[in-house]
C-alpha positions as CSV (number, residue, x, y, z in Angstrom):
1,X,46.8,9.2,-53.7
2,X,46.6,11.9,-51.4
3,X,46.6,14.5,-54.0
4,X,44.0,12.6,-56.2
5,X,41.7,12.6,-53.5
6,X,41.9,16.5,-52.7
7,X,41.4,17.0,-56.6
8,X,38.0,14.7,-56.5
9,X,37.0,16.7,-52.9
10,X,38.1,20.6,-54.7
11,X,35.9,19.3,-57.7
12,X,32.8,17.7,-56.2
13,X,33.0,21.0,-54.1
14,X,32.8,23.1,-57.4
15,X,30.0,21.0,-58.6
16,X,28.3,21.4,-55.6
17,X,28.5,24.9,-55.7
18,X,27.6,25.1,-59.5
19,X,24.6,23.3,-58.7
20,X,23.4,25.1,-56.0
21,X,23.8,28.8,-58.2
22,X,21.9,26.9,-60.8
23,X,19.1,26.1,-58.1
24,X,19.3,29.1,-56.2
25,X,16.1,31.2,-58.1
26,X,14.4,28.0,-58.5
27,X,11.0,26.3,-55.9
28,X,13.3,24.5,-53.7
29,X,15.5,27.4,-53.1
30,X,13.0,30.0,-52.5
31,X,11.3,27.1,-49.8
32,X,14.8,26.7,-48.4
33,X,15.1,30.3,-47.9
34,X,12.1,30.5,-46.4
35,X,12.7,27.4,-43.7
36,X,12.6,29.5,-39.8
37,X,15.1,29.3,-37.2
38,X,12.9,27.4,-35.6
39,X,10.2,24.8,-36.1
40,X,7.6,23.3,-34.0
41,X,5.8,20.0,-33.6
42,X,2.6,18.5,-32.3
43,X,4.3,15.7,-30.2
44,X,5.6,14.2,-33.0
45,X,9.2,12.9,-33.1
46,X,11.7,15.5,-34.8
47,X,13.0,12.8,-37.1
48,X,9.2,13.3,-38.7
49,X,9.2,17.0,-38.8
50,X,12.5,16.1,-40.8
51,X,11.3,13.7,-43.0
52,X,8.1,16.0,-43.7
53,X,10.2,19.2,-44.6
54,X,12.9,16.6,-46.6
55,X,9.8,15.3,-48.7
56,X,8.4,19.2,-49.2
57,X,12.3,20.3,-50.4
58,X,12.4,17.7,-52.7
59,X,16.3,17.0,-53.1
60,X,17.2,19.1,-50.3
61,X,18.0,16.2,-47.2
62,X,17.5,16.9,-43.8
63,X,19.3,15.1,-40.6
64,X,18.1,15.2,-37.1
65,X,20.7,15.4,-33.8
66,X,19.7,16.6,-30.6
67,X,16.7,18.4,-31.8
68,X,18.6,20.2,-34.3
69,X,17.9,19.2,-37.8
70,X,20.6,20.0,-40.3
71,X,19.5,20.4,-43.9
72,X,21.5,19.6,-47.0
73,X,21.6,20.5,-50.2
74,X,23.8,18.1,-53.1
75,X,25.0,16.4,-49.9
76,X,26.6,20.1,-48.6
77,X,25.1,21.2,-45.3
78,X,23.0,25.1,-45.8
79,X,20.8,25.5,-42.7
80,X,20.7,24.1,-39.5
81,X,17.1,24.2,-38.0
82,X,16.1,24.1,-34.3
83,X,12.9,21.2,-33.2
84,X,10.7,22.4,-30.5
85,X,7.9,20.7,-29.4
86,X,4.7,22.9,-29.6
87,X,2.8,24.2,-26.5
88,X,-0.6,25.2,-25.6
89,X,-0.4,28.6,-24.6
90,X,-3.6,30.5,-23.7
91,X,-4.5,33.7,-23.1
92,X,-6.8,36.4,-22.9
93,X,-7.3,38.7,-25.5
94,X,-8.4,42.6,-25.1
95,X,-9.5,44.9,-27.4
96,X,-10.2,47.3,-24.9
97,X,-9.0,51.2,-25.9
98,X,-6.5,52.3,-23.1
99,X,-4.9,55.9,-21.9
100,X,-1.3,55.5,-22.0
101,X,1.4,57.9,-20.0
102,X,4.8,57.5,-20.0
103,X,7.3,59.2,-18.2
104,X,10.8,58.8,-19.8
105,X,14.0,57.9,-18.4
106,X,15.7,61.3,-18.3
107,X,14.7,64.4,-20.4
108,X,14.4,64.0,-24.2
109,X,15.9,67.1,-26.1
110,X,13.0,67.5,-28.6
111,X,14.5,70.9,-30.2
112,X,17.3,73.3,-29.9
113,X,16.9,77.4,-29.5
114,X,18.5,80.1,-30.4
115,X,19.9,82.2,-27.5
116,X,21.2,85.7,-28.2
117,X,21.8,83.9,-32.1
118,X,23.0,80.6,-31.2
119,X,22.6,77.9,-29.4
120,X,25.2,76.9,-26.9
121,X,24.2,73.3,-26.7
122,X,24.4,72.5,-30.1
123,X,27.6,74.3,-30.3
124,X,29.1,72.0,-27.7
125,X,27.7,68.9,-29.9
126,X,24.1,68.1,-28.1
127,X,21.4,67.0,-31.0
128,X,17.9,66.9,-30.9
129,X,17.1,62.9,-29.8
130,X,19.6,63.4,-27.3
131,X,18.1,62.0,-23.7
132,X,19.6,63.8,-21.1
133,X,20.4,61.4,-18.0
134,X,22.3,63.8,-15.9
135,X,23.6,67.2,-15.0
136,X,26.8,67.7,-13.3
137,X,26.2,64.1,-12.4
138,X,22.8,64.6,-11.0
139,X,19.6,63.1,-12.7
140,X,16.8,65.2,-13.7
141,X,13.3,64.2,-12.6
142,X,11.8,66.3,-15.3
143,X,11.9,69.2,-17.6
144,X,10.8,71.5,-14.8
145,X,13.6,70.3,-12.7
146,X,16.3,70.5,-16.0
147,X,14.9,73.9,-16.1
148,X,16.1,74.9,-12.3
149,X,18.9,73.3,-12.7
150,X,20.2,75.3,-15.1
151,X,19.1,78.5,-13.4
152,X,21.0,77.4,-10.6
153,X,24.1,77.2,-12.4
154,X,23.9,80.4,-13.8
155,X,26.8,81.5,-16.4
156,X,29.0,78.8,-14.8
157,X,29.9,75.9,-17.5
158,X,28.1,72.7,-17.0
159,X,28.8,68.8,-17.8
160,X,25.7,67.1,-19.6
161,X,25.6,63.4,-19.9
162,X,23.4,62.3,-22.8
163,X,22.4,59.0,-24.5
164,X,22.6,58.8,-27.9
165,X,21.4,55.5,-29.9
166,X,22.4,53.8,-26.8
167,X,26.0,55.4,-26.4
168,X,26.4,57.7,-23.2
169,X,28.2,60.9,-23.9
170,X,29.4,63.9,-21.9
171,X,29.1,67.3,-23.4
172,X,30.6,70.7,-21.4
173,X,28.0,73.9,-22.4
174,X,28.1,77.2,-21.3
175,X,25.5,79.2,-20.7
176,X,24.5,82.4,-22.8
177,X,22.7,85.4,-21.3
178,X,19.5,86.0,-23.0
179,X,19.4,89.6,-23.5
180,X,16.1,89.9,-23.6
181,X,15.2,89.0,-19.8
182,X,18.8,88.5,-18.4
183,X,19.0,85.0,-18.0
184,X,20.9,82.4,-18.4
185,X,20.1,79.9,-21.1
186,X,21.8,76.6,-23.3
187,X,19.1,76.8,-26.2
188,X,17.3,73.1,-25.1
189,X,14.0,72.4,-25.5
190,X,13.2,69.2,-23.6
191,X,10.3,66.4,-23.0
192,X,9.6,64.6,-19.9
193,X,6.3,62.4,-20.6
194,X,3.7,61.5,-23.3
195,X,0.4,60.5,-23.4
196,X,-2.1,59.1,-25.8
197,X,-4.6,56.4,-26.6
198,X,-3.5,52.6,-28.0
199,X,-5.3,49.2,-27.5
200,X,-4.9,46.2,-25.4
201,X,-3.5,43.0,-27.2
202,X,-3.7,40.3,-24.8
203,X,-2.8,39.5,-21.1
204,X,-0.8,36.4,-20.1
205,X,-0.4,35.5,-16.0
206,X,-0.9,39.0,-15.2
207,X,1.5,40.2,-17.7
208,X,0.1,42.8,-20.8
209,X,1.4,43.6,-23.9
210,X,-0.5,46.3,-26.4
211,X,0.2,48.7,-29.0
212,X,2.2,46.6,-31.3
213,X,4.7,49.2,-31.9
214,X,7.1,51.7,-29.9
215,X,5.9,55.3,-28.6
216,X,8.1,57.5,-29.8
217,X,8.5,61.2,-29.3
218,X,5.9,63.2,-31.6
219,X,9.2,65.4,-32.5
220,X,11.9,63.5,-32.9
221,X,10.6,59.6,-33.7
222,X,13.1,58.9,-30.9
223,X,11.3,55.5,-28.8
224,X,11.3,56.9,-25.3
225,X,12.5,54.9,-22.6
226,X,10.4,54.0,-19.8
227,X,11.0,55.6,-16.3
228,X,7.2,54.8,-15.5
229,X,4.1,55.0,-16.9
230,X,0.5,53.9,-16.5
231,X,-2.6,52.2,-18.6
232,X,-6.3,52.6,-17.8
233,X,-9.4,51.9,-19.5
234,X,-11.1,54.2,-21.6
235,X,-14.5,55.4,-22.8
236,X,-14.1,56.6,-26.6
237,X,-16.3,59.5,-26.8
238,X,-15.9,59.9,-30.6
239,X,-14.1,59.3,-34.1
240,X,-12.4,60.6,-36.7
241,X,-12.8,58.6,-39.5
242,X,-10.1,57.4,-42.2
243,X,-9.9,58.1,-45.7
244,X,-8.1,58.3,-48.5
245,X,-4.5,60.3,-47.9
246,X,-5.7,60.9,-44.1
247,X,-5.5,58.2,-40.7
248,X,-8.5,59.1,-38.5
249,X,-8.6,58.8,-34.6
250,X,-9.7,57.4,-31.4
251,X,-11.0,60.4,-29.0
252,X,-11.7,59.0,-25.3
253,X,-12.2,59.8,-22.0
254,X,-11.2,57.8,-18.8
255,X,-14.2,55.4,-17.2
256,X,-15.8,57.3,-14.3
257,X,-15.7,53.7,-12.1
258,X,-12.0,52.7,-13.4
259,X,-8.9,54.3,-12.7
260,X,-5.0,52.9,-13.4
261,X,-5.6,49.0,-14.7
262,X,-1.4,48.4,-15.3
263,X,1.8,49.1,-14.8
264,X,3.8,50.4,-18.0
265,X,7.3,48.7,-17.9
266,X,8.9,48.5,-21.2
267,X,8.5,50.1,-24.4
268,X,10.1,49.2,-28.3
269,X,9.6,48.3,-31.1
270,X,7.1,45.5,-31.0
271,X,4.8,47.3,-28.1
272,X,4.4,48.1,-24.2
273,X,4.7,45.8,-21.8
274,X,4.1,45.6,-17.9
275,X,1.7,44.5,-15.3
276,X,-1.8,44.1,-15.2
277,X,-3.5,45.1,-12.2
278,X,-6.1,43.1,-11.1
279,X,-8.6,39.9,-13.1
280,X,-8.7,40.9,-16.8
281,X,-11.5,39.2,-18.4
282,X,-12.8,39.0,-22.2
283,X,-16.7,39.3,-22.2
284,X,-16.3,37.6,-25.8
285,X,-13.6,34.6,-25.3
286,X,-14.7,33.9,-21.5
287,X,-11.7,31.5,-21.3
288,X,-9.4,33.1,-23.7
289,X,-7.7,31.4,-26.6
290,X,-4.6,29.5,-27.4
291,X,-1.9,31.7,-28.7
292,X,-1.2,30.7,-32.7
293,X,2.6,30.5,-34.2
294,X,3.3,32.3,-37.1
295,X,3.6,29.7,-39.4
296,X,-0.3,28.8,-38.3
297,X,-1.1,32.4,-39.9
298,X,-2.7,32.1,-43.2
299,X,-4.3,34.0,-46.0
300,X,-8.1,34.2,-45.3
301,X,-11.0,35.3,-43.1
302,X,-10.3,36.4,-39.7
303,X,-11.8,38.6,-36.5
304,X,-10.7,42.0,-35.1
305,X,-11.7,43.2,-31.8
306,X,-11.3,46.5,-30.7
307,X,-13.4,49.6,-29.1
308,X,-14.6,52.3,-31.3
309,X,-17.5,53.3,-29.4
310,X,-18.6,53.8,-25.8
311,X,-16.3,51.2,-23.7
312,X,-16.8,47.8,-25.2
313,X,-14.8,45.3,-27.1
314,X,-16.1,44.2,-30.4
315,X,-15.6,41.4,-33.0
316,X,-15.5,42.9,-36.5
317,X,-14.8,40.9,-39.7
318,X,-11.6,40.9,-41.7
319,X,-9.5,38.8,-43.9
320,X,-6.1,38.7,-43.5
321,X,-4.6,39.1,-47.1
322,X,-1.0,38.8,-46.8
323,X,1.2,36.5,-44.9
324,X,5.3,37.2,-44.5
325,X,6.6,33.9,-43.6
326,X,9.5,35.3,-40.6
327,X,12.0,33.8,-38.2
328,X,12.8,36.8,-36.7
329,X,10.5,39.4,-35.7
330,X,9.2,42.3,-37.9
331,X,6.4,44.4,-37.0
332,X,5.1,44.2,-40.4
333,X,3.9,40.3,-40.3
334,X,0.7,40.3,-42.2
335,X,-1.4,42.7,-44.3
336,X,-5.2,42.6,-42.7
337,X,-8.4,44.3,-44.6
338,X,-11.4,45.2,-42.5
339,X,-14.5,44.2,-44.3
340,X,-17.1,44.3,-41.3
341,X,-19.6,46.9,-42.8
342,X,-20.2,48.3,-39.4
343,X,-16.5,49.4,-38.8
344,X,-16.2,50.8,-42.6
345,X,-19.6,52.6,-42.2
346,X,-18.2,53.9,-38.0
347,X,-14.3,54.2,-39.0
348,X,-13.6,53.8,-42.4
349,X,-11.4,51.3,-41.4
350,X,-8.1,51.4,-39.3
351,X,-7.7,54.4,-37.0
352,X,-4.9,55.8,-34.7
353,X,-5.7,54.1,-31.2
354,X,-6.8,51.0,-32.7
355,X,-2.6,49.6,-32.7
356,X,-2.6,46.8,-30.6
357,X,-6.1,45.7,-31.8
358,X,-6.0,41.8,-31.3
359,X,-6.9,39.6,-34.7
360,X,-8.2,35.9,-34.1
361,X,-8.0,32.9,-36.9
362,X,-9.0,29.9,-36.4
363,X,-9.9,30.3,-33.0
364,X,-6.4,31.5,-31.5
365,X,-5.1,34.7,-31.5
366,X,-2.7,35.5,-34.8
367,X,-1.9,38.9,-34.1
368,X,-2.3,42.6,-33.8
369,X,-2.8,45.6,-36.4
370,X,0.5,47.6,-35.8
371,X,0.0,50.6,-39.0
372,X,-2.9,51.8,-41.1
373,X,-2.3,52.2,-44.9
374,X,-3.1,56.0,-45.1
375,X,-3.7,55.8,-48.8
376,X,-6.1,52.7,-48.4
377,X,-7.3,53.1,-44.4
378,X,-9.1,49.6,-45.2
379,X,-5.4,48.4,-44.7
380,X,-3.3,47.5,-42.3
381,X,-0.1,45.7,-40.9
382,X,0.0,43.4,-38.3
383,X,2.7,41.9,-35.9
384,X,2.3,38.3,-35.3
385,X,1.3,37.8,-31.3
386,X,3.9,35.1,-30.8
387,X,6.4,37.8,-31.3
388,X,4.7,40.2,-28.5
389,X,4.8,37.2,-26.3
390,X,8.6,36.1,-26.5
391,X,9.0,40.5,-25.9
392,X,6.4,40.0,-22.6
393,X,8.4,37.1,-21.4
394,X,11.8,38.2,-22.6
């Protein structure tokens, strides 16, 4: 009997698995895959949210425990989905062009010389990207102090701790002689800080997030880690517009009556984050707006703010014209188009300094333009803003 029954269990497994190959190209299975991590509710029970996604799926079942709601397929469990109830979050939206500075976390190795026809430190293994955190176990401030320290050690070897895609290593580099002034030299060309301009995105209990993307190195496209590093408002001065093949850019100058507004704390992939300085208001949403999920994100007419001229936010038109339904983040969230005649005729669309540039549906704040499509500058990705806020508060 026993036997019998692990027969009828091995086949109704086959079947199952027959089944589900046969339905794996097919509507249900392309909604299945597309089901989040995560799903949220209006105060409603998660047995409904349940019962809502089980009549969308069709034959695909879904079963509620504990707030997690498993879903089935031909009776055979294929996701498990977490219920959260939805909150209110509100906050207050910029727009407003900032100056960023960063100073890294050690000394980034943007280049490696030549010395007398070679370079020592690539020799002993050191790579452009490297971030140097310490010689002879002492941290550099900067470049100018790598610089002395070096001197100082003259044609003596020297241990250099790097970090590497987040592995620390330990190189040992002697020292060449330049002949051509007598000193000693390892062949590094190194990075301390960066600078540029980038927009706000929102600010939540005195906490910022903007850019929607990482500073990296100009050189190297390595995301620099933060030591410290300031925002503060800007006036843009002028514009260099997009087209076709070419991003343009935000040129600014810092407000005569404003001086640091925040505190830079983090930096990756989805933005900066830190702490505002000060009440940050929006002369446009007086009271700020709710923060949207992704899954509220649709395709369709939306606003962008941002500053493209003297020191004050704007609301331009756009339509957002792509959606990629996520449940983990990805800068690349939505496609927007600018269609506000006033920005086309000012920008030609999406500059450099306009990342971070808030976009608002329905009322609550969707997300922020992240890249500019140089061959259509109309164009742009966008990171949805619920991802910048689990990075602010994470």
């Amino acid at each position: 009997m026993k036997r019998v029954f692990k027969t009828l269990k091995f086949l109704v497994g086959i079947t199952a698995c027959v089944l589900m190959c046969m339905f794996y190209g097919g509507e249900e299975m392309t909604l299945l895959r597309r089901l989040p991590d995560t799903i949220y509710t209006d105060g409603g029970s998660p047995e409904e949210a349940a019962n809502v996604i089980g009549d969308t799926l069709g034959s695909v079942g879904a079963a509620v425990q504990d707030d997690v709601m498993t879903v089935r397929m031909f009776g055979l469990p294929v996701k498990t989905v977490n219920i959260r109830e939805r909150q209110e979050i509100t906050v207050m939206p910029g727009g407003n062009a900032l100056a960023i500075s960063i100073e890294a976390d050690g000394v980034l190795v943007v280049g490696l010389g030549d010395v007398n026809g070679s370079s020592p430190a690539y020799e002993a293994g050191i790579r452009a990207g490297d971030i140097i955190t310490a010689v002879n176990g002492k941290k550099p401030k900067n470049s100018d102090e790598l610089t002395r320290m070096f001197a100082e050690c003259g044609e003596e070897t020297v241990t250099i701790t790097v970090k590497r895609k987040g592995r620390i290593l330990k190189y040992d580099v002697t020292p060449a002689m330049d002949a051509n002034d007598g000193r000693y030299r390892l062949g590094i060309w190194a990075r301390d800080d960066t600078a540029g301009i980038g927009t706000l995105t929102f600010v939540a209990d005195s906490r910022f997030c903007a850019l929607g993307h990482s500073i990296a190195d100009v050189d190297t496209g390595v995301t620099i880690e933060v030591d410290s590093g300031d925002i503060a408002f800007v006036d843009i001065i002028s514009i260099s517009r997009s087209q076709k093949g070419s991003a343009g850019e935000l040129i600014g100058r810092l407000l005569k009556d404003r001086d640091r507004c925040g505190a830079i704390e983090k930096n990756n992939d989805y933005g900066i984050y830190g702490t505002m300085e000060g009440e940050f208001l929006n002369d446009i949403y007086d009271d700020g707006v709710l923060l949207a999920y992704p899954e509220e994100a649709h395709v369709g007419k939306a606003t962008l703010l941002a500053t493209v001229e003297g020191g004050e936010v704007r609301a331009y038109e756009c339509s957002i014209i792509k959606v990629f339904p996520q449940s983990e983040k990805d800068v690349k969230s939505m496609v927007v188009e600018v269609t506000d005649d006033a920005l086309l005729d000012l920008a030609g669309g999406i500059v450099q300094g306009m990342s971070g540039s808030p976009i608002i549906q329905d009322g609550k704040l969707i997300g922020a333009v992240t890249h500019v499509f140089v061959n259509d500058p109309t164009k742009g990705y966008c990171l949805y803003a619920w991802w910048m806020y689990d990075e602010m508060n994470g």
